[in-house]
N, C-alpha and C positions, 0 to 999 in steps of 0.2 A: 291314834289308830286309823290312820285313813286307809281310802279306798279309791284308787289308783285306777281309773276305767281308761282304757286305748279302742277307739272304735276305728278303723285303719281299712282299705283297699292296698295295701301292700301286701304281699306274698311273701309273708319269711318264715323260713325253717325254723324245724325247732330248738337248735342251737341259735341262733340270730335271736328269735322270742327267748330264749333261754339270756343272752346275752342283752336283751334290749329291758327287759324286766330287770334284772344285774346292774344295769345304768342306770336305768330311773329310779329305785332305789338307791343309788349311791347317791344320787344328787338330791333327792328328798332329805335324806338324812343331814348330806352336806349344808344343803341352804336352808330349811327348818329347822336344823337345831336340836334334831331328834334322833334316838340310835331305830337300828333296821327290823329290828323283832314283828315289830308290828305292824309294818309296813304289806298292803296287799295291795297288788297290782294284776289288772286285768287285760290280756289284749286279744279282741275278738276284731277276726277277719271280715269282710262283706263284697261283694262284690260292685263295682263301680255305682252301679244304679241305684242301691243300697244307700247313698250317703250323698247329700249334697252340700254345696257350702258356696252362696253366689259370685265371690271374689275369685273362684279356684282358676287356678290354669291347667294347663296341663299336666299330669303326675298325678302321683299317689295323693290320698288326700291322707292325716291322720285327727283326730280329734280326741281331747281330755277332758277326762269330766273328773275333777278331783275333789271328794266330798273329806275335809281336813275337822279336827278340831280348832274351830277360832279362837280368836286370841292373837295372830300370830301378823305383824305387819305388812303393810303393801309390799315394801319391800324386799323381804324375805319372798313372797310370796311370785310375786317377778322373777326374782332372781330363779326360784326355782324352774318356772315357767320356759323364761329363755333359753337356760340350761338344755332343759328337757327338748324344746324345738330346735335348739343348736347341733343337739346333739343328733336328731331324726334328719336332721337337712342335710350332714356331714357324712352319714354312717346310709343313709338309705336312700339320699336325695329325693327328701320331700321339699317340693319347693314351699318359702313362708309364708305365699298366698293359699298356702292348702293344707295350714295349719290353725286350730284352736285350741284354748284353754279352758274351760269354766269351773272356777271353785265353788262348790257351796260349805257353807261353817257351820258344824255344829255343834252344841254344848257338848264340852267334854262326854257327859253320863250319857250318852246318846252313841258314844259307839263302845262296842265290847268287844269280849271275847268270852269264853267260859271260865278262864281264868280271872278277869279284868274287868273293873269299868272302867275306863277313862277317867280322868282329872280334867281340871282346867289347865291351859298351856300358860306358861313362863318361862322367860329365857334364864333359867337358871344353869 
């Protein structure tokens, strides 16, 4: 059941956010291992001054703060990562100095829904 945060200086329509949420979901799914139901994703706009990140160059910045159920390898974990900035540098031209990721893991029973508590993860 993650939580999907995008804090961004880029300016996109709501079709683009519509379609950028549509990606990052696809690729969570794709590289965790996991179907889309429960997948939420957040992307809130700021204005340049808003956001900084000491490596940046020029360009939009974007940043991920994705809070996952642990359990799940570095490498899956990467993979999804890159995906997700491959796909922002390709489709919106952020450059990769003005990009981050940060996961936090938490016990399955720590994320819900009203329907659901989480499990613990396994690649089954």
């Amino acid at each position: 059941m993650p939580l999907l945060q995008f804090d961004t200086t880029l300016s996109l329509s709501a079709a683009e956010r519509s379609g950028f949420t549509d990606r990052v979901t696809d690729c969570y799914t794709t590289e965790m291992a996991t179907t889309s139901g429960h997948v939420a994703v957040v992307v809130r706009t700021h204005d340049r001054a808003s956001l900084s990140l000491g490596r940046a160059v020029d360009g939009p910045l974007l940043f991920l703060d994705a809070d996952i159920r642990r359990g799940r390898p570095f490498e899956r974990k990467r993979a999804f990562a890159l995906a997700t900035m491959e796909y922002a540098a390709e489709r919106f031209g952020v450059p990769d100095e003005n990009m981050k990721v940060v996961f936090t893991e938490h016990p399955g029973e720590a994320m819900m829904g009203v329907d659901r508590v989480g499990g613990e993860w396994t690649e089954e």
